[in-house]
Biopython code that builds the backbone (N, CA, C, O; Angstrom):
import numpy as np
from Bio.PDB.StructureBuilder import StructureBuilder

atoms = [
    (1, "UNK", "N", (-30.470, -15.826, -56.312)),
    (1, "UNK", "CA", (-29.945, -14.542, -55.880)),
    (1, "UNK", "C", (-29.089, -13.943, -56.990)),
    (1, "UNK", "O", (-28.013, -14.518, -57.155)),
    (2, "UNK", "N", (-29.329, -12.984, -57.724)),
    (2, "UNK", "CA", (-28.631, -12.343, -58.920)),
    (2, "UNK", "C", (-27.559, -11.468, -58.105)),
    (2, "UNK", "O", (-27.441, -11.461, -56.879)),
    (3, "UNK", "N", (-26.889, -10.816, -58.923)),
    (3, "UNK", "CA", (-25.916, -10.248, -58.822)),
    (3, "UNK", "C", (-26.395, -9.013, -60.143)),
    (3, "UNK", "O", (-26.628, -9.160, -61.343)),
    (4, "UNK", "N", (-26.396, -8.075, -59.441)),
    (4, "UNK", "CA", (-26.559, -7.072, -60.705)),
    (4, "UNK", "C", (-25.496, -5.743, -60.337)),
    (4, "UNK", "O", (-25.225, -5.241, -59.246)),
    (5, "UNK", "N", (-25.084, -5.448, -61.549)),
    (5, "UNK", "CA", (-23.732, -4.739, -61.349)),
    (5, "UNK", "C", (-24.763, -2.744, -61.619)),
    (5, "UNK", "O", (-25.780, -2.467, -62.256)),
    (6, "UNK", "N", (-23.931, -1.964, -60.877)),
    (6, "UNK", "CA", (-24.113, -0.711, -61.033)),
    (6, "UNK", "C", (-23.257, 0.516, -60.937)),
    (6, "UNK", "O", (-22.146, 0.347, -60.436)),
    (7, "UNK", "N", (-23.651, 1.969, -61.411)),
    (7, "UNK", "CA", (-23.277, 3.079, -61.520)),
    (7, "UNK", "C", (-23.390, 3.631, -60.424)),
    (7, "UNK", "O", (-24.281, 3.126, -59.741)),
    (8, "UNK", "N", (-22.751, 4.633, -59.865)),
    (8, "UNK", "CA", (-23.476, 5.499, -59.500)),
    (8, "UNK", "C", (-23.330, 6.711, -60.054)),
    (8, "UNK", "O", (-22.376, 7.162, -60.688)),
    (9, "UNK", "N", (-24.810, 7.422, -59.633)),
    (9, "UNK", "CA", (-24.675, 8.526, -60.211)),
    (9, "UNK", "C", (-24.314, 9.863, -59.985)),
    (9, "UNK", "O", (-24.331, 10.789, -60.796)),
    (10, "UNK", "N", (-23.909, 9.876, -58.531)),
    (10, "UNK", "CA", (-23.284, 10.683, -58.530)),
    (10, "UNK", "C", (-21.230, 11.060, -58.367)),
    (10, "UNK", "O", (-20.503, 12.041, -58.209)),
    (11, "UNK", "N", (-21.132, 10.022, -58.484)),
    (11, "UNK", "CA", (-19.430, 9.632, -58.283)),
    (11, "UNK", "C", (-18.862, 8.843, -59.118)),
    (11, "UNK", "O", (-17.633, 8.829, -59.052)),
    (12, "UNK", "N", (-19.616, 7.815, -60.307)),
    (12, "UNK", "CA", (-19.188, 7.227, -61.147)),
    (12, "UNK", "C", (-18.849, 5.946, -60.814)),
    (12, "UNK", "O", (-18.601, 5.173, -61.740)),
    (13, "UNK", "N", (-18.778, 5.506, -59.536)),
    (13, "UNK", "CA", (-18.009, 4.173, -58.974)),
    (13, "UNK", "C", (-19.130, 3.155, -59.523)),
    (13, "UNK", "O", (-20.355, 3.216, -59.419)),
    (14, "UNK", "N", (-18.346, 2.250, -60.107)),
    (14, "UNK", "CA", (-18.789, 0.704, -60.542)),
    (14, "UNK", "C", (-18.940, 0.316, -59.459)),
    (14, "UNK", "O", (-18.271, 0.728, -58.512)),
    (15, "UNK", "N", (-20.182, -0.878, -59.337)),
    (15, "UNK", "CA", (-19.965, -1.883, -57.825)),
    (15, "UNK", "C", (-21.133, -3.052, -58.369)),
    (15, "UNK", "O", (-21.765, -2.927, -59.418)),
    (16, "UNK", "N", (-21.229, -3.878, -57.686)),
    (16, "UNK", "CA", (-21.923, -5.058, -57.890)),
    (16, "UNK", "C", (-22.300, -5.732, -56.550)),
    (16, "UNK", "O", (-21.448, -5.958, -55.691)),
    (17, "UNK", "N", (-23.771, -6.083, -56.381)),
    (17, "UNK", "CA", (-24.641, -6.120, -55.540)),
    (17, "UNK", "C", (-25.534, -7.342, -55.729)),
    (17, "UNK", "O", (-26.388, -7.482, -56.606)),
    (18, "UNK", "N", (-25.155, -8.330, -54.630)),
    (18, "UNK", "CA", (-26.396, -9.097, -54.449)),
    (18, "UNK", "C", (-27.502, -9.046, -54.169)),
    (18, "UNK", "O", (-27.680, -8.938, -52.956)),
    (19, "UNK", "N", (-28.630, -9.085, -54.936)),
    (19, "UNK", "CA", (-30.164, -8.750, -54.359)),
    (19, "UNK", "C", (-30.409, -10.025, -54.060)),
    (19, "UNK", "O", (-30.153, -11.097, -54.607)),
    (20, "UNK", "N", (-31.301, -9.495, -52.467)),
    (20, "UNK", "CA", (-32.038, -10.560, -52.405)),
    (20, "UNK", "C", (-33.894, -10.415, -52.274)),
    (20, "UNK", "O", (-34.829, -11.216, -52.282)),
    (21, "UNK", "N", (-33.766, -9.125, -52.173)),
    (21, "UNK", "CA", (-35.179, -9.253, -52.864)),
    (21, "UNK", "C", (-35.387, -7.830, -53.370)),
    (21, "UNK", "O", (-34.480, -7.001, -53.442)),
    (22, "UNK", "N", (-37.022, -7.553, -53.814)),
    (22, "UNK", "CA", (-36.607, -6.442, -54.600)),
    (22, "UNK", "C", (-37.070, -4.730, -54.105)),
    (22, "UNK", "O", (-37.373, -3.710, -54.724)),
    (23, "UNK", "N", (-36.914, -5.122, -52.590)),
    (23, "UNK", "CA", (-37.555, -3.960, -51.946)),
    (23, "UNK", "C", (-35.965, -3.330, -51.221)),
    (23, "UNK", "O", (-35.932, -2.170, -50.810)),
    (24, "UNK", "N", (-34.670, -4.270, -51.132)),
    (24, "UNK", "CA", (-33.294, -4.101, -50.742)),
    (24, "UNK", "C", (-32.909, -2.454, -51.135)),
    (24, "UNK", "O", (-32.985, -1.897, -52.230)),
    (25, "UNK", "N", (-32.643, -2.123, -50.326)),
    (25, "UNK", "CA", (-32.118, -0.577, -51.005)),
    (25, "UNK", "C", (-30.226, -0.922, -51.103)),
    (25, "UNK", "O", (-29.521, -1.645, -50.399)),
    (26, "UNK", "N", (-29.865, 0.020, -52.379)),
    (26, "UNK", "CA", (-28.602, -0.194, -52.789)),
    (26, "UNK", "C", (-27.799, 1.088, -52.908)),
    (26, "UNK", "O", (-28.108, 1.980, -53.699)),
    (27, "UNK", "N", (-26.744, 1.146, -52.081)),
    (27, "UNK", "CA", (-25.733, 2.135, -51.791)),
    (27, "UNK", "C", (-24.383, 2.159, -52.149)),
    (27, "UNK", "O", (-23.655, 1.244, -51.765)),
    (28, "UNK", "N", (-23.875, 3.214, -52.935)),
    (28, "UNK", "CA", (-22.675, 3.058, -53.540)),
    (28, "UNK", "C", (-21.761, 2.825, -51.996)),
    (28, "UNK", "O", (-22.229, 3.131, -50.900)),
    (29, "UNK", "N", (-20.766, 2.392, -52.149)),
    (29, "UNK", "CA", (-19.701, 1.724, -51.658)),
    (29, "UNK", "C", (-18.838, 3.126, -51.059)),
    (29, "UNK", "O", (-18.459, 3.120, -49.888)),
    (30, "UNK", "N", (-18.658, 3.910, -51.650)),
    (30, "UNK", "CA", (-17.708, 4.997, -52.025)),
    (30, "UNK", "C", (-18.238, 6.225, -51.447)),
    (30, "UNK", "O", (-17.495, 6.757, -50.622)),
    (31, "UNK", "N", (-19.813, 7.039, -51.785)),
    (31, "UNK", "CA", (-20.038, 8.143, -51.413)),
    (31, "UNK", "C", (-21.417, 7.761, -50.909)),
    (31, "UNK", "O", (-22.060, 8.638, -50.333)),
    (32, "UNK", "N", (-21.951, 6.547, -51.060)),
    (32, "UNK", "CA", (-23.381, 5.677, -50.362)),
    (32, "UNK", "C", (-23.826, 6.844, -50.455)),
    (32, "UNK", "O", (-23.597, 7.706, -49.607)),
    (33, "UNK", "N", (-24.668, 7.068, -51.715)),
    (33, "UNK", "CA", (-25.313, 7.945, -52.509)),
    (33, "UNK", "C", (-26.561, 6.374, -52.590)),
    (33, "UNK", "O", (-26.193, 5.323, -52.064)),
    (34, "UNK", "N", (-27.681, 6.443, -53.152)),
    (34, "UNK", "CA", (-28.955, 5.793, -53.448)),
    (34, "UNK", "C", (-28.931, 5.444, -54.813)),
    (34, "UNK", "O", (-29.283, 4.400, -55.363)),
    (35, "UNK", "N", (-28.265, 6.909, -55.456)),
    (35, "UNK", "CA", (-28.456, 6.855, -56.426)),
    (35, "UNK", "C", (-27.893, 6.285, -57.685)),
    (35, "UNK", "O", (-26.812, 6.840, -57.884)),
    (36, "UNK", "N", (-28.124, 5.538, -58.489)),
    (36, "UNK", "CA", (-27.477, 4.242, -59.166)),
    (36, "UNK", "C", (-28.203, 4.070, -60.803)),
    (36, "UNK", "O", (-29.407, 4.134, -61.051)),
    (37, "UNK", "N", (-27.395, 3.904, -61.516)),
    (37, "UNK", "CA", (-27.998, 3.095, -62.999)),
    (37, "UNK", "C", (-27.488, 1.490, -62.563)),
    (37, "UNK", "O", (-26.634, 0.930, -61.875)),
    (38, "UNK", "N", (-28.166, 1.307, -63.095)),
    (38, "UNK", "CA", (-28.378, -0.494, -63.528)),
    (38, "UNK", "C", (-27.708, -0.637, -64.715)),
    (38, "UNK", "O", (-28.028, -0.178, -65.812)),
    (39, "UNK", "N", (-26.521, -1.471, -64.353)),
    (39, "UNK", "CA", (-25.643, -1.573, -66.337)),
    (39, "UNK", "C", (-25.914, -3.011, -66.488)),
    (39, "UNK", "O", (-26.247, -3.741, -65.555)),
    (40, "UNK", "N", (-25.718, -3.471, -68.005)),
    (40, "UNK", "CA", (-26.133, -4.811, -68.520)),
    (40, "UNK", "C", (-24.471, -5.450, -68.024)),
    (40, "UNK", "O", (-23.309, -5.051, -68.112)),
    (41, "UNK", "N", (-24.883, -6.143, -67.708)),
    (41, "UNK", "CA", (-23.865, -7.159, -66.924)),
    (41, "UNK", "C", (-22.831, -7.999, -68.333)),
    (41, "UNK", "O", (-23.168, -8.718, -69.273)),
    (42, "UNK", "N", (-22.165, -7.733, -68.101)),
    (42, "UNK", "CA", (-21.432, -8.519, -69.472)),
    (42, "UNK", "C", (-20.141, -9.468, -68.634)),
    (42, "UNK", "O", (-19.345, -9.195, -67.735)),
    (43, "UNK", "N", (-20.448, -10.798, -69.527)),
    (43, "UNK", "CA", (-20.140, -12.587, -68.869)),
    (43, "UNK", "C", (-18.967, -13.108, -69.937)),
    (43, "UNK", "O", (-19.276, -12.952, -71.119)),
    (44, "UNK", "N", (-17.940, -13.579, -69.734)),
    (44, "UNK", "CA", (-17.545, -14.271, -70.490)),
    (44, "UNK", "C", (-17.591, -15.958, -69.982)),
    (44, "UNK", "O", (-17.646, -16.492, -68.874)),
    (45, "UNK", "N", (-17.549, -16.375, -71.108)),
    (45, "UNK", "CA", (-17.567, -17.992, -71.397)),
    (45, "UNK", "C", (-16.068, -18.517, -71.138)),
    (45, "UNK", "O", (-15.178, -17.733, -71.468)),
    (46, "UNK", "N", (-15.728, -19.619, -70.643)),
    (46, "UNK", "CA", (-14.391, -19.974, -70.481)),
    (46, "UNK", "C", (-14.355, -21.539, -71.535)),
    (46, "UNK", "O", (-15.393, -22.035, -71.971)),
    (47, "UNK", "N", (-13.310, -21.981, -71.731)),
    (47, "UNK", "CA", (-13.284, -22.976, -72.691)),
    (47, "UNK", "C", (-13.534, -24.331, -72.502)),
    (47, "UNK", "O", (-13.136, -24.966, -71.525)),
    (48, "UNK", "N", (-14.178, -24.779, -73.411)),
    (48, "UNK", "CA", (-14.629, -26.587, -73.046)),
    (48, "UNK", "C", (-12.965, -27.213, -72.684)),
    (48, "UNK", "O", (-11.808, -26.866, -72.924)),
    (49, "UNK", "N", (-13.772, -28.500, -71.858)),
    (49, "UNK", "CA", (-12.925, -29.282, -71.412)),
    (49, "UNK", "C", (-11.883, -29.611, -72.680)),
    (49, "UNK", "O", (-10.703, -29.362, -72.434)),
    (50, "UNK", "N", (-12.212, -30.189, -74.126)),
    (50, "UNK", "CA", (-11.905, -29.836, -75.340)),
    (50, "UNK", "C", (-10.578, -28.766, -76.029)),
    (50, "UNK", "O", (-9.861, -28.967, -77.009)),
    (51, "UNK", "N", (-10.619, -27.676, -75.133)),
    (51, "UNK", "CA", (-9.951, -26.836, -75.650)),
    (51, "UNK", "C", (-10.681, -25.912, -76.707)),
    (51, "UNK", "O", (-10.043, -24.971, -77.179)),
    (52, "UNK", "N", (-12.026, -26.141, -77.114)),
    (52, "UNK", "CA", (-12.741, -25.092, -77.751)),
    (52, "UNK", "C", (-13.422, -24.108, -77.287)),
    (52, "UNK", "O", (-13.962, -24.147, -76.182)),
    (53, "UNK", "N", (-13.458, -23.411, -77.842)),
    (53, "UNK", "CA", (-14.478, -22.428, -77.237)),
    (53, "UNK", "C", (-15.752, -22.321, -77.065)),
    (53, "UNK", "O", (-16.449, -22.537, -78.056)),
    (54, "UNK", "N", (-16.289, -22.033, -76.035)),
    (54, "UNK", "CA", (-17.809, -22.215, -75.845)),
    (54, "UNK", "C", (-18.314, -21.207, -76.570)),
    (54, "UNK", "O", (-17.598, -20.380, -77.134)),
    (55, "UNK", "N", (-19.714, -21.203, -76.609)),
    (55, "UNK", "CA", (-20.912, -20.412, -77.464)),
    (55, "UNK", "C", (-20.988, -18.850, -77.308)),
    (55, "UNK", "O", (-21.424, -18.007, -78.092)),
    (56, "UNK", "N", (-20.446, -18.722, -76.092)),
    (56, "UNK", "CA", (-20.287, -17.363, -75.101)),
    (56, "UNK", "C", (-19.284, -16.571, -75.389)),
    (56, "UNK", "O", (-19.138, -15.395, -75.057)),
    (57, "UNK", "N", (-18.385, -17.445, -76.205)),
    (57, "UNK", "CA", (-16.777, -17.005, -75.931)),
    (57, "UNK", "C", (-16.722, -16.219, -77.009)),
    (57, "UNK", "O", (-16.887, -16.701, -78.130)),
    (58, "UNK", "N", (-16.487, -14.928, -76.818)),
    (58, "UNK", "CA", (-16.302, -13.592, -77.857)),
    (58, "UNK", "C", (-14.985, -13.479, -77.635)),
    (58, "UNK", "O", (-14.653, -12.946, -78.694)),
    (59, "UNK", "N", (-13.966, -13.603, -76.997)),
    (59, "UNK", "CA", (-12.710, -13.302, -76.911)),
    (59, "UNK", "C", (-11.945, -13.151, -78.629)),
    (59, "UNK", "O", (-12.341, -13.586, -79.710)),
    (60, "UNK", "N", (-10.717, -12.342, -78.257)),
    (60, "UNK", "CA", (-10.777, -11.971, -79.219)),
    (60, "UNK", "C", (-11.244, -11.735, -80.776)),
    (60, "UNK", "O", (-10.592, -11.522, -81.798)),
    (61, "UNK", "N", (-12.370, -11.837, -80.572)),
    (61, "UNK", "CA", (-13.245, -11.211, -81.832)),
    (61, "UNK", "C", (-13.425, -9.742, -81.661)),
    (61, "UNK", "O", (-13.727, -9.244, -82.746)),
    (62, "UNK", "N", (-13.371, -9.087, -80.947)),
    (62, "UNK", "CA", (-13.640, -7.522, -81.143)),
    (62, "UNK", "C", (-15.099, -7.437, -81.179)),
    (62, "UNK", "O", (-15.275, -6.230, -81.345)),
    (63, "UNK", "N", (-15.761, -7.752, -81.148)),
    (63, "UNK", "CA", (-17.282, -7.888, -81.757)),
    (63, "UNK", "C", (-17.785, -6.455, -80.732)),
    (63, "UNK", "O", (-18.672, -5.701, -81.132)),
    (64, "UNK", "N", (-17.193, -6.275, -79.613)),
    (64, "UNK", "CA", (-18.226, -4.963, -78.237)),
    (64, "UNK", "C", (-16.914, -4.183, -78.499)),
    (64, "UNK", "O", (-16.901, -3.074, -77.964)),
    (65, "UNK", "N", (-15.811, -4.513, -79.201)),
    (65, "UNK", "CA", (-15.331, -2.770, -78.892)),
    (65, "UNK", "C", (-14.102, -2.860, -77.692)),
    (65, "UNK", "O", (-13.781, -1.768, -77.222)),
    (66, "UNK", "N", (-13.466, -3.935, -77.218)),
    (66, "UNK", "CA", (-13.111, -4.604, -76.296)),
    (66, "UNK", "C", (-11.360, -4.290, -76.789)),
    (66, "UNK", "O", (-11.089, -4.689, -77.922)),
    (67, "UNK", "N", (-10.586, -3.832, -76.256)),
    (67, "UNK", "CA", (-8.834, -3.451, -76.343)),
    (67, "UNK", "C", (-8.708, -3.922, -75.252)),
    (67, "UNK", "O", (-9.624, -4.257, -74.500)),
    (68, "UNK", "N", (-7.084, -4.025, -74.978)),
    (68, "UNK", "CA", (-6.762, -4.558, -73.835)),
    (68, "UNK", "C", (-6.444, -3.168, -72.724)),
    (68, "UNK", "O", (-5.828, -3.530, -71.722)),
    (69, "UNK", "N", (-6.648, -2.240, -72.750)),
    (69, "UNK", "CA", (-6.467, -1.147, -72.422)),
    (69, "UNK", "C", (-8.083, -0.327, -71.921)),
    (69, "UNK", "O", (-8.150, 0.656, -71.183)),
    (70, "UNK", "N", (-9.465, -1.173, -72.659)),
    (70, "UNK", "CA", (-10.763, -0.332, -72.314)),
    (70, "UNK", "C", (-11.668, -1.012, -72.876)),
    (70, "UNK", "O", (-11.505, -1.612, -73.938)),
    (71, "UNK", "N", (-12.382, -0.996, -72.427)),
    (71, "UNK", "CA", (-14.227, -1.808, -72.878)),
    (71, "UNK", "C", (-15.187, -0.928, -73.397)),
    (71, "UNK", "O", (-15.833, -0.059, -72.811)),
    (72, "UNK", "N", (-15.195, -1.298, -74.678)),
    (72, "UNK", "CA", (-16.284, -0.299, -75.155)),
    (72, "UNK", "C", (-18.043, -1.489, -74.899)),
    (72, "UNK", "O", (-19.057, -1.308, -75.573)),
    (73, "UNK", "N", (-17.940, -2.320, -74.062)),
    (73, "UNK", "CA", (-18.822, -3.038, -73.676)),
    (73, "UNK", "C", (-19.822, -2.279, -72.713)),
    (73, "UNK", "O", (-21.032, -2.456, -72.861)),
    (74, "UNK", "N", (-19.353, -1.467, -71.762)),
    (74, "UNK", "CA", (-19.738, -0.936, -70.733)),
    (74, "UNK", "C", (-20.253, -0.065, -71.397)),
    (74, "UNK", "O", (-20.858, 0.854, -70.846)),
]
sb = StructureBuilder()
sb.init_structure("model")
sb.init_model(0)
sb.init_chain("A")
sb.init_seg("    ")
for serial, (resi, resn, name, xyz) in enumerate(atoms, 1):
    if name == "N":
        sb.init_residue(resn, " ", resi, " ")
    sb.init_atom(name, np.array(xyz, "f"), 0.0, 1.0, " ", f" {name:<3s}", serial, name[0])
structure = sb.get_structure()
């Protein structure tokens, strides 16, 4: 069962939605409008038992554009 995160398009509200299959219709939360973009889901990695960082772990590298104030990921 994924989890895929979305727009909508007519109100802007972020939301995130379990599908469970792929005929499910999906309604913003806010103005339950239909209408929706599909955004790339962005994951962070948390740290090995170790204390290192996993493979995932972009944290502070800047690499997407990422301040503590806004995500240029999205």
């Amino acid at each position: 069962m994924p989890i895929y995160e979305y727009i909508c398009n007519d109100c802007q509200t972020r939301y995130e939605r379990i599908v469970m299959s792929a005929h499910q219709e999906i309604e913003c939360p806010k103005c339950e409008s239909k209408r929706h973009t599909l955004q790339l889901s962005v994951f962070s990695a948390g740290k090995s038992a170790n204390g290192t960082a996993s493979a995932g772990d972009t944290s502070g590298s800047g690499s997407c554009g990422c301040t503590p104030h806004s995500c240029g990921c999205r």
